[in-house]
N, C-alpha and C positions, 0 to 999 in steps of 0.2 A: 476772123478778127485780126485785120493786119498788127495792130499792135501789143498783138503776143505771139510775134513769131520771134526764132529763138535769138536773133539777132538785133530787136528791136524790145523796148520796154514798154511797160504798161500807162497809157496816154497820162495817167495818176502820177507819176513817178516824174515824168518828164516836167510838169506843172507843177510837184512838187519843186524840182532841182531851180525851178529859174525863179520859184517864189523865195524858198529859203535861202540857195546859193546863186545871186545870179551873176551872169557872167559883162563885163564893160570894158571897153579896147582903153588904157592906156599910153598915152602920146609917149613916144620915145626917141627925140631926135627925129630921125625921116623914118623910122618904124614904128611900130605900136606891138604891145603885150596885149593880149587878154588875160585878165585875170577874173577870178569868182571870189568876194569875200563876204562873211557874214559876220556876228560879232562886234563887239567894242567893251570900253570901259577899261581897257590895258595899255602902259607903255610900251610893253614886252610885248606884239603880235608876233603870229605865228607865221612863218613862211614855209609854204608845200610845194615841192619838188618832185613829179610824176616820172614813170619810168618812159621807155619804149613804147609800150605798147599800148598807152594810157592817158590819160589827160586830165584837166583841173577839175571834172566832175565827178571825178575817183573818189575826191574827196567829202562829198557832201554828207556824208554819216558821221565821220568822224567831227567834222568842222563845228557840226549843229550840236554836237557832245558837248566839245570847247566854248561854244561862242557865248556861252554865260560868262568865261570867265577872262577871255581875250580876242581881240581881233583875228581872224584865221584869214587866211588871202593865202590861195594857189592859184599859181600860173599856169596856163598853157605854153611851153616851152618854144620855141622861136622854131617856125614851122607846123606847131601843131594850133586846134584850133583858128583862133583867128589872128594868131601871132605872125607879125615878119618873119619867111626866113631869115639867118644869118646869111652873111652874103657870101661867106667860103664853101667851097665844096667840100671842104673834110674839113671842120671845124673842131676843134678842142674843148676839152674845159674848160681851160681860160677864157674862150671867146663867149661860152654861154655865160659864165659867170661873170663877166662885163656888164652883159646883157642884162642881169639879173641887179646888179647893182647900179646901173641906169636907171632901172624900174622902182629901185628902193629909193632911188632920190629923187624921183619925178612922183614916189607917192609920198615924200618929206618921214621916210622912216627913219630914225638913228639907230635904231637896235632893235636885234628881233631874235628869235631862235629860229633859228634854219632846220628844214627837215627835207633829208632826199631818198628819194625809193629807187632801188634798180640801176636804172642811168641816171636816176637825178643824184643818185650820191658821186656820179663822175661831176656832175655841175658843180653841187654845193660843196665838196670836197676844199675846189680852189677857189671858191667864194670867200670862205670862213679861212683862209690865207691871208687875203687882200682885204684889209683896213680892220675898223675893232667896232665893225655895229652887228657883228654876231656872236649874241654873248650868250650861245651854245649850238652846239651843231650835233643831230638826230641821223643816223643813216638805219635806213631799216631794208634790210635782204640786199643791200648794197652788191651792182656789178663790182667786179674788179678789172673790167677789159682785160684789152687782150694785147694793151701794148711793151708790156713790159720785156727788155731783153731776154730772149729765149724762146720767145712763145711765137717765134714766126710762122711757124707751121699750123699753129692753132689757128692765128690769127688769119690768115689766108683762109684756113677752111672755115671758118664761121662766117666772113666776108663773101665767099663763094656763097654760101648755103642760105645768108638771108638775105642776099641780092638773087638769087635763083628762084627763091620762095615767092619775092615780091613781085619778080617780071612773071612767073608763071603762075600763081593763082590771084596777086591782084589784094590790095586791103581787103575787099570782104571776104576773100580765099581763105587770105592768112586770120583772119578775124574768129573763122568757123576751125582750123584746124588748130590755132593754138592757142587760144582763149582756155579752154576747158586746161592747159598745164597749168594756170594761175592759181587754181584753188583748191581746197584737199578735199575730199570726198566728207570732209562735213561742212561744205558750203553751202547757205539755203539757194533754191532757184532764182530768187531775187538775187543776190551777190553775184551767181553766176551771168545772170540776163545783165548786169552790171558792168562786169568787165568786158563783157563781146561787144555791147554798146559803145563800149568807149572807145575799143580796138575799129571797131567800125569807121569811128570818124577818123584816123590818120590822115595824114595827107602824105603822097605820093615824095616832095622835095623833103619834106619836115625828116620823113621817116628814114631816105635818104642817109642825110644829114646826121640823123643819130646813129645808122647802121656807124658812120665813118669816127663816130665817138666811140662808141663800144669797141673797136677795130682798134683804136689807136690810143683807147685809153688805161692809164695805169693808177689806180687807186691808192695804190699802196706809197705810190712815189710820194703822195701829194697827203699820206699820214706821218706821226697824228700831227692836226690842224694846233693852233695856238688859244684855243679853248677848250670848254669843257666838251666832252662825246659821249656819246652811247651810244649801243651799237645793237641794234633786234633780228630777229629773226623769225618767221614762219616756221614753226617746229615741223612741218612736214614739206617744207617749199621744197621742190624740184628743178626748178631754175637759178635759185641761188642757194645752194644746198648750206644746212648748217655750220657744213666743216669748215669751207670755204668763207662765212660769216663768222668765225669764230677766228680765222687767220687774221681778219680785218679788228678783230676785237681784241686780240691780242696785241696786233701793234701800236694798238692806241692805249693799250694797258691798261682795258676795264674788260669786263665779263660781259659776253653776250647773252644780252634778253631774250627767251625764250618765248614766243604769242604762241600757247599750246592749243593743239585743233585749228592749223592754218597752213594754208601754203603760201606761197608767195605774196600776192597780193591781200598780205595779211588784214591790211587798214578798212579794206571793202568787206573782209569775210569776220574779225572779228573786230568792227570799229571800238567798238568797249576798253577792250581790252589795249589799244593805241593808244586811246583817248587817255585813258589813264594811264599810262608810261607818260604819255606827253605832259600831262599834268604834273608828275613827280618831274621831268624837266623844268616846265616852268618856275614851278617852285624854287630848284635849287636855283635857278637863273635869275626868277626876282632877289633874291638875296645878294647875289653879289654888288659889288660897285659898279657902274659902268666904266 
């Protein structure tokens, strides 16, 4: 049965993803987004910001938790999916979060709570910078790149190592050897078949392009933002370890959220327990003023 082999999902799943979450290109300028939204009935939707290694269909658990009680819309970030690249070769934060606030005005959004996983927290970082329609900003296992003075030597060897990774085994290479770090040994097999799927469809420039983010970017520079944050974390993640998510949580001067029984891509492994963190954001976020 091709499709339950370990890199591929069960034909159910994929019919589910395009029934409840499906995905539609975006005009933007002379580029287009894809995004997946489901939901309504809020002024406040929700914005999803996917890592590296992952894309807008990460989110389809969580989103269908949410979508009773607000719009959910995540993007495929410029390069992946069926997004434009950006046009730089080492593009920044700033340039994806252009990109992102294009997309917000070409969908006539004023305000939303921004949420960004991994590398999307190098995105929505300086998103939630730039103007006052994010009236709250989510980073969950948040990178911190690798640009920060000091870190040249880091930064070189990580740039080596997943530029090396990519030319010699290739997205479904890298898809089969690093997928399984995403999730803590109490992931179901469905979460896992989840994120290799998603890691599967990269694209070759997209992924590129993010390597040269992660490389050159610094998190910390661009905290805290001029809203409200929280800051989560995978109690068992190994790619962005808790200590390292709790640096990030202290600079913003709230406590990091704990998702117990999860590694990294905690939102796939325990969407529940996001969903509701998200929920208590929303909350405080409907209350304020805009």
């Amino acid at each position: 049965m091709t499709d339950m082999l370990p890199n591929s999902l069960p034909e159910a799943e994929i019919l589910r993803l395009e029934a409840q979450f499906p995905a539609r290109s975006v005009a933007v300028g002379a580029a287009a987004v894809s995004v997946r939204t489901c939901g309504s009935g809020s002024d406040l939707p929700l914005v999803c910001l996917h890592g590296i290694g992952s894309g807008s269909a990460s989110w389809l658990e969580m989103a269908r938790l949410l979508a009773s009680r607000t719009r959910v819309i995540a993007w495929d970030a410029p390069g992946y999916g069926a997004s434009t690249p950006l046009p730089q070769d080492s593009p920044r934060g700033t340039d994806y979060a252009q990109r992102l606030h294009e997309l917000l005005d070409a969908l006539d959004i004023a305000r939303c709570v921004l949420v960004g996983h991994s590398l999307g927290a190098l995105m929505a970082a300086p998103a939630a910078r730039a103007g006052g329609r994010i009236a709250a900003l989510v980073l969950i296992s948040p990178a911190q790149g690798y640009g920060a003075p000091g870190r040249e030597a880091e930064r070189a060897r990580v740039h080596a190592e997943r530029m090396a990774s990519l030319n010699e085994l290739g997205i479904a290479g890298m898809a089969a050897r690093r997928s399984a770090r995403l999730v803590s040994e109490y992931a179901s097999p469905l979460a896992r078949q989840w994120v290799r799927w998603n890691m599967t469809r990269l694209h070759e420039r997209g992924y590129r392009q993010a390597i040269e983010l992660l490389c050159g970017g610094d998190l910390l520079a661009d905290l805290p933002p001029p809203v409200p944050i929280t800051v989560a974390c995978g109690a068992l993640d190994v790619v962005t370890p808790p200590a390292g998510c709790t640096e990030v949580a202290q600079r913003c001067g709230v406590a990091l959220e704990s998702i117990a029984d999860a590694g990294h891509a905690c939102y796939v492994e325990r969407p529940e327990a996001v969903a509701a963190l998200l929920g208590r954001v929303l909350d405080g976020a409907g209350r304020q003023r805009p």
